[in-house]
Structures are given as structure tokens and as C-alpha cells.
VMD Tcl script that builds the backbone (N, CA, C; Angstrom):
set m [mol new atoms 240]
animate dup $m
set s [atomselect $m all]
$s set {name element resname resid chain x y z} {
  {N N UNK 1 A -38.170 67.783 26.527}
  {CA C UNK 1 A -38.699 67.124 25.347}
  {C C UNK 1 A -37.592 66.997 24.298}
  {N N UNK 2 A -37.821 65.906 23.531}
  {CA C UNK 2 A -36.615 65.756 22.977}
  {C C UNK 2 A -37.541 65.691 20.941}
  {N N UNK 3 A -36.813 66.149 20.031}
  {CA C UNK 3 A -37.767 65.709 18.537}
  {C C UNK 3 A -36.952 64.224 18.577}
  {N N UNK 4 A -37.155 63.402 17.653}
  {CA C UNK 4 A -36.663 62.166 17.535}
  {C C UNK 4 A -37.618 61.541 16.015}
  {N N UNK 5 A -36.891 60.681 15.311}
  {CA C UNK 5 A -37.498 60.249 14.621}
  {C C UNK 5 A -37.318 59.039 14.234}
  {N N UNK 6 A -38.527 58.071 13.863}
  {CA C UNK 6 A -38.665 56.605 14.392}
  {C C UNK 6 A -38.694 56.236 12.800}
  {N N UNK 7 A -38.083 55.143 12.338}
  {CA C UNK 7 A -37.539 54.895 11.031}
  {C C UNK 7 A -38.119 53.193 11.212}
  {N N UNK 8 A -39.138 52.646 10.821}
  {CA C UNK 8 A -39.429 50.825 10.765}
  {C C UNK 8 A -38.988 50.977 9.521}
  {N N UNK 9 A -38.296 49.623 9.471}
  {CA C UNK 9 A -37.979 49.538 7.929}
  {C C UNK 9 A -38.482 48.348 6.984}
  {N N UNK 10 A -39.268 48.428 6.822}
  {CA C UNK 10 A -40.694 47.321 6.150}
  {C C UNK 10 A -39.660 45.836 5.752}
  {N N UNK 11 A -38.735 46.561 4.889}
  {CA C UNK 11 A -37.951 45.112 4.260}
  {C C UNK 11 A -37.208 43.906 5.438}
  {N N UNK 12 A -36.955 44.596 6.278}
  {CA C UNK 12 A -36.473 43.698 7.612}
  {C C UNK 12 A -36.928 43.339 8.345}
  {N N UNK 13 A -38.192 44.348 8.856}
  {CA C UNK 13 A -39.294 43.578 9.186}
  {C C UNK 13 A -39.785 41.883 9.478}
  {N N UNK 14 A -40.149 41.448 10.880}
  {CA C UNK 14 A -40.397 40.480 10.521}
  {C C UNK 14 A -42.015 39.720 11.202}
  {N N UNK 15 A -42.330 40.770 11.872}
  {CA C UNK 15 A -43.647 41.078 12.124}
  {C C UNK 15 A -44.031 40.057 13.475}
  {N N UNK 16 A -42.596 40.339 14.153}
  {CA C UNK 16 A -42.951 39.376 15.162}
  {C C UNK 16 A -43.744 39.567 16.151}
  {N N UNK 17 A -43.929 41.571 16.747}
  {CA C UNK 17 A -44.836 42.059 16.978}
  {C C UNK 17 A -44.060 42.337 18.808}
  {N N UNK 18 A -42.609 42.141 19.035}
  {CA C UNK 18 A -42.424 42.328 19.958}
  {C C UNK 18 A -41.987 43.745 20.731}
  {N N UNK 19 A -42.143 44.949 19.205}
  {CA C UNK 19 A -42.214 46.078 19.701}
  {C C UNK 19 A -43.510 46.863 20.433}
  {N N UNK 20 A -44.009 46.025 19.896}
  {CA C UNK 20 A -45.974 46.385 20.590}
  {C C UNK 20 A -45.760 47.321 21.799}
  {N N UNK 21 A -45.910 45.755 22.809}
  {CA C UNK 21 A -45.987 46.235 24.211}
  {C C UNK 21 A -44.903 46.856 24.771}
  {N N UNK 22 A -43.667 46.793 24.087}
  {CA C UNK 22 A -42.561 48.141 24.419}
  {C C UNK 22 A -42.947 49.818 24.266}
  {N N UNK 23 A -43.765 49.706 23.318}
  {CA C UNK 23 A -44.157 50.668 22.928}
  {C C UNK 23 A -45.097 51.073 21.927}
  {N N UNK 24 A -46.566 50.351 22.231}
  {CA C UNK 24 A -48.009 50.256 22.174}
  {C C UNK 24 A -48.859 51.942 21.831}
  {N N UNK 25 A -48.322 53.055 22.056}
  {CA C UNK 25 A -48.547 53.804 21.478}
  {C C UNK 25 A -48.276 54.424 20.145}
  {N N UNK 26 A -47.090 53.747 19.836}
  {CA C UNK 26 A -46.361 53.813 18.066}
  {C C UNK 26 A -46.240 52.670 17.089}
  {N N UNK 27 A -46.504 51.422 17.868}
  {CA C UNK 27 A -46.242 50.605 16.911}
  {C C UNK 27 A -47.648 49.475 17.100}
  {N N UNK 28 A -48.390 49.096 15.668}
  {CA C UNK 28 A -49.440 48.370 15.815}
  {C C UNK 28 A -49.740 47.110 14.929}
  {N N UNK 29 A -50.123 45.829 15.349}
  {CA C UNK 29 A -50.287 45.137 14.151}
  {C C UNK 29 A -51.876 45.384 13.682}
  {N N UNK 30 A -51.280 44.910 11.834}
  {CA C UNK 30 A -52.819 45.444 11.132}
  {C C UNK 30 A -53.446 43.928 11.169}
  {N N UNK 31 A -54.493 44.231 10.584}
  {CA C UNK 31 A -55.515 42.656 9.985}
  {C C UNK 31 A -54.883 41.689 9.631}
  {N N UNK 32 A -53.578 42.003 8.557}
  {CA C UNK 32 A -52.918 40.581 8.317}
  {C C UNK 32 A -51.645 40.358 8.881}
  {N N UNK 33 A -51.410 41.150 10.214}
  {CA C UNK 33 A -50.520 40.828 11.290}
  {C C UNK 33 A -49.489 41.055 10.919}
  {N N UNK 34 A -49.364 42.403 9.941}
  {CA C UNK 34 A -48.006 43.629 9.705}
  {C C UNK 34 A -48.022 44.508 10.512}
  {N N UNK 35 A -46.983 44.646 11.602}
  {CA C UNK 35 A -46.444 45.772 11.898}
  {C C UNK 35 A -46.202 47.020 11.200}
  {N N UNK 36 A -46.881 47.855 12.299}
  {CA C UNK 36 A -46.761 49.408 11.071}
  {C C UNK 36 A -46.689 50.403 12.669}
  {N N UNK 37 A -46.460 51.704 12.155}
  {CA C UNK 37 A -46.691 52.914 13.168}
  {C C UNK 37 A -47.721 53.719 12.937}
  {N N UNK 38 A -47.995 53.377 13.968}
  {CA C UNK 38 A -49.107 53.791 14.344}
  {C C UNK 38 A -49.791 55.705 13.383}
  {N N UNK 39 A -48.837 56.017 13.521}
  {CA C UNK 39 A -48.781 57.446 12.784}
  {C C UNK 39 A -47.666 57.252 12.052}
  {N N UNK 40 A -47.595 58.130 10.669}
  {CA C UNK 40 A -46.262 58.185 9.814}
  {C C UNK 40 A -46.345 59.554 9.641}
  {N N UNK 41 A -45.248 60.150 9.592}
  {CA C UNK 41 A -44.782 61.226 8.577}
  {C C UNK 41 A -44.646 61.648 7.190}
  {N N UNK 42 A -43.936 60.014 7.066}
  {CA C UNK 42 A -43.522 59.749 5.813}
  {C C UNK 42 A -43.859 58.068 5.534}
  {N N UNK 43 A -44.300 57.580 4.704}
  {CA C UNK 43 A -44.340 56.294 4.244}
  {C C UNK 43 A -44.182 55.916 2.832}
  {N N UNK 44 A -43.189 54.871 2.952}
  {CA C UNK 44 A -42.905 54.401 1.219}
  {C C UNK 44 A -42.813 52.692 1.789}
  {N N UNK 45 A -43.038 51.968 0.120}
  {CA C UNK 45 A -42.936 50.976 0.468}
  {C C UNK 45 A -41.796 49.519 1.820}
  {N N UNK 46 A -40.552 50.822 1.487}
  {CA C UNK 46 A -39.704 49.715 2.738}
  {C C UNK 46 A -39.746 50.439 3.742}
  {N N UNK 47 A -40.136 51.915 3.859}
  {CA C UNK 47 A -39.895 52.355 5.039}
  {C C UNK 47 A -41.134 53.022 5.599}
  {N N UNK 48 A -41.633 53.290 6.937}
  {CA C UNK 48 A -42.143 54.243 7.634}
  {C C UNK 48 A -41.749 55.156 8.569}
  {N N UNK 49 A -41.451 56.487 8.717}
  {CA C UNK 49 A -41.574 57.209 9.261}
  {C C UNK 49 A -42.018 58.448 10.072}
  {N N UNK 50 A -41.802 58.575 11.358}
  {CA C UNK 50 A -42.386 59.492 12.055}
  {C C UNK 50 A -41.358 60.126 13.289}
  {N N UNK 51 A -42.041 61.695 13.146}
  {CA C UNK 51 A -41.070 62.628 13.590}
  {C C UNK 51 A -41.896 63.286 14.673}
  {N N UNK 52 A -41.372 62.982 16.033}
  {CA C UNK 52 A -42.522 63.485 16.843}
  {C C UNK 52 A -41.682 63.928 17.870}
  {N N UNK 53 A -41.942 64.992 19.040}
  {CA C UNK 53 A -41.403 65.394 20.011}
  {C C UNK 53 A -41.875 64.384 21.232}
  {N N UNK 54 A -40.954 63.744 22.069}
  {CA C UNK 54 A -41.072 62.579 23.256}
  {C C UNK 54 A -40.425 63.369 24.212}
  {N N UNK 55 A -40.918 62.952 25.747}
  {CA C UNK 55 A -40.281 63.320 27.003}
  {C C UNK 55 A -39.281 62.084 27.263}
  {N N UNK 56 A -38.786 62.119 28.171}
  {CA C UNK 56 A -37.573 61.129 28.650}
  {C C UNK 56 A -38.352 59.899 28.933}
  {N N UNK 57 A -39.196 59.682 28.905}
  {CA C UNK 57 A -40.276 58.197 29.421}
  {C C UNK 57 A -40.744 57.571 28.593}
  {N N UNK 58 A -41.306 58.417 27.801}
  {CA C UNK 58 A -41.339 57.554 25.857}
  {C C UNK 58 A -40.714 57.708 25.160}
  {N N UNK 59 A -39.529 58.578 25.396}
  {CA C UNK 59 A -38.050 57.878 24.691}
  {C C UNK 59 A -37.227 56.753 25.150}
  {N N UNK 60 A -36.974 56.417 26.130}
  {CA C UNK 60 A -36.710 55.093 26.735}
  {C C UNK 60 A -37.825 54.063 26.847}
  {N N UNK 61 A -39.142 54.199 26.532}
  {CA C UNK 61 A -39.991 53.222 25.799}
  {C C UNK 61 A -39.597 52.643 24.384}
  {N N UNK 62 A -39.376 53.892 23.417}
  {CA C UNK 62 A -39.034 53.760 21.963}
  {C C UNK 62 A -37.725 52.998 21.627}
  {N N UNK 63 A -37.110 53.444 22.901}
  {CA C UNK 63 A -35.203 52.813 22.656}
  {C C UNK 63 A -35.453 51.386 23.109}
  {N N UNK 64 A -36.420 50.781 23.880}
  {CA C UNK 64 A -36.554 49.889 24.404}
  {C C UNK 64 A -37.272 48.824 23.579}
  {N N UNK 65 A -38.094 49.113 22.505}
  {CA C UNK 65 A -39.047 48.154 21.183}
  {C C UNK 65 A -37.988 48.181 20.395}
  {N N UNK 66 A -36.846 49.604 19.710}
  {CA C UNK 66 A -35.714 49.420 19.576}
  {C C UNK 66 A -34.934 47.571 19.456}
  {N N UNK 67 A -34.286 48.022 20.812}
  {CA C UNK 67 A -33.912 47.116 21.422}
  {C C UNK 67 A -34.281 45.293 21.671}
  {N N UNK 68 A -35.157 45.184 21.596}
  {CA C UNK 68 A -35.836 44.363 21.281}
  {C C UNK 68 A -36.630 43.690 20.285}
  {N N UNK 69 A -36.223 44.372 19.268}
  {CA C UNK 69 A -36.289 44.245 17.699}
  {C C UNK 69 A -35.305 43.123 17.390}
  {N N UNK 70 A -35.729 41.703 17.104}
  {CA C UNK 70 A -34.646 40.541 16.641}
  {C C UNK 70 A -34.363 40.796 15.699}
  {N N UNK 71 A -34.364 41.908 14.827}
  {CA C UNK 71 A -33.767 42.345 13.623}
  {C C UNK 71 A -33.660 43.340 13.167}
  {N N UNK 72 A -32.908 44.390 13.891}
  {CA C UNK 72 A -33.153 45.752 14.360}
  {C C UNK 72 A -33.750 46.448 13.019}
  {N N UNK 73 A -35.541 45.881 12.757}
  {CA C UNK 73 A -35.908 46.742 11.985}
  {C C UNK 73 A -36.217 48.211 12.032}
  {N N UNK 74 A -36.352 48.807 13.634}
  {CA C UNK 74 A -36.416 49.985 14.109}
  {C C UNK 74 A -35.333 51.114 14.587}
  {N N UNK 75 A -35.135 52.379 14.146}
  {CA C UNK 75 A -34.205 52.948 14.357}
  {C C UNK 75 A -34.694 54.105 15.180}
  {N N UNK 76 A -33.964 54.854 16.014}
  {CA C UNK 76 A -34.637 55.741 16.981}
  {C C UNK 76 A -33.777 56.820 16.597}
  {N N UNK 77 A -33.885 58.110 16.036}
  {CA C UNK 77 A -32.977 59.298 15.688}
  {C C UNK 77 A -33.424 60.403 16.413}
  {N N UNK 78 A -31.966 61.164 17.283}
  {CA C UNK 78 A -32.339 62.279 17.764}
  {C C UNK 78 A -32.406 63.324 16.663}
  {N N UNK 79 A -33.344 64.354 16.791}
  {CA C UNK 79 A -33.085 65.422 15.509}
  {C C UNK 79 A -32.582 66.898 16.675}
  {N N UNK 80 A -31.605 67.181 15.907}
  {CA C UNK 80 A -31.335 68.407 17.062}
  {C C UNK 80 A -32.615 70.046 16.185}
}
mol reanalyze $m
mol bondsrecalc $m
mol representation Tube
mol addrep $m
């Protein structure tokens, strides 16, 4: 298990919604079709965050909505 912490960053955001199905357990669109996570830790207006312990299978899910972010509004941090 690894901690890691998932950083959307509201202002870059562009709500295209293609982190979904990368990773459909953390990331969700609301009613007026904003991307948000699903759980936060922490939330302020540009940013959301969440700090959660992942196995190797939904961390390479997370690196993968990552990745596929046309505007890398998502950041994936290991926490040691």
C-alpha cells in the first residue's frame, strides 16, 4: 500500500470529464457537470484534496486519469 495524495486543481480544470472512467472511484461529475473528488481532505476554492492509502492497481488507475488530463489539472503525490 502506498499513502498518496490527489491534488484537482479547480482553476485548470476544464471539466471535460475524461478522468471519470480512468478512475470512477475518485473523480465525479456534479449536476452542473463540474468535476470534483469524490472525497476531499481538504477543499478550497481552486483546489481539492485527498490523502488516501492505494494498492499498486489504483495507483496506476490514479496515474492514468492523471495522464489523461488535457490540462494536467490532476496531480498524484507519493507521501512517504
Amino acid at each position: 500500500m502506498k499513502k498518496v495524495k490527489i491534488i484537482l486543481d479547480r482553476t485548470t480544470c476544464i471539466n471535460c470529464g475524461s478522468c471519470i472512467p480512468e478512475a470512477e472511484e475518485f473523480f465525479m461529475e456534479d449536476d452542473n457537470k463540474q468535476v470534483h473528488l469524490v472525497k476531499k481532505t481538504t477543499h478550497t476554492e481552486d483546489q481539492e484534496i485527498l490523502e488516501i492509502e492505494v494498492d499498486d492497481k489504483t495507483c496506476k488507475a490514479l496515474l492514468s486519469a492523471k495522464d489523461i488530463c488535457p490540462v494536467a489539472a490532476i496531480q498524484i503525490l507519493e507521501i512517504n
